[in-house]
C-alpha positions, 0 to 999 in steps of 0.5 A: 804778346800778352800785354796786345791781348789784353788791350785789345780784349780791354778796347773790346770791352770799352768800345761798346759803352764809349759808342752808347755814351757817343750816341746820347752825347749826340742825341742830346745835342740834337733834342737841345740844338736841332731844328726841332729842339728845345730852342727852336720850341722856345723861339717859336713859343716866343715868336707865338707870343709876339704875333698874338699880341700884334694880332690883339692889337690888329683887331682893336684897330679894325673894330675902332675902324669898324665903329667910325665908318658904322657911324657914317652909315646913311641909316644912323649917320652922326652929324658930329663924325660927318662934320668932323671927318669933311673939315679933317679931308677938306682942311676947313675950319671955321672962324670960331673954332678952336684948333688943337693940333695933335700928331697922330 
């Protein structure tokens, strides 16, 4: 009888930190692992990298596409890019020319 006693009144004592120690093992799981943990921050972080560095990359594009149809503007048009752009979309070239072909 007395040994019943004291592992109840010895579980009663250990009961409350095993809970505390199973609420933090928990908590910390969850701050690593969950959905707004830390490798979710990393992978969002990385995915941020990624898509600032496609959108650089992007606005090159349209600025040097934004620079070759400026210079097709009828106010400063440029003979060179006219001619250019007419022998590309019309497959011409003339007898004289000397073609380099390039993959693009």
């Amino acid at each position: 009888m007395y040994l019943i006693r004291r592992l109840r009144s010895r579980a009663r004592d250990l009961a409350i930190p095993v809970l505390g120690l199973g609420v933090l093992v928990y908590i910390a799981y969850h701050a690593v692992n969950g959905d707004r943990g830390l490798l979710a921050w990393w992978q969002l972080s990385d995915q941020m990298d990624r898509t600032r560095a496609q959108l650089a990359r992007t606005s090159a594009e349209v600025m040097r596409m934004e620079h070759r149809v400026g210079l097709m503007r009828p106010e400063k048009l440029d003979r060179d890019m006219l001619d250019e752009r007419i022998r590309s979309i019309l497959l011409l070239a003339h007898p004289r020319d000397l073609i380099i072909e390039s993959k693009p």
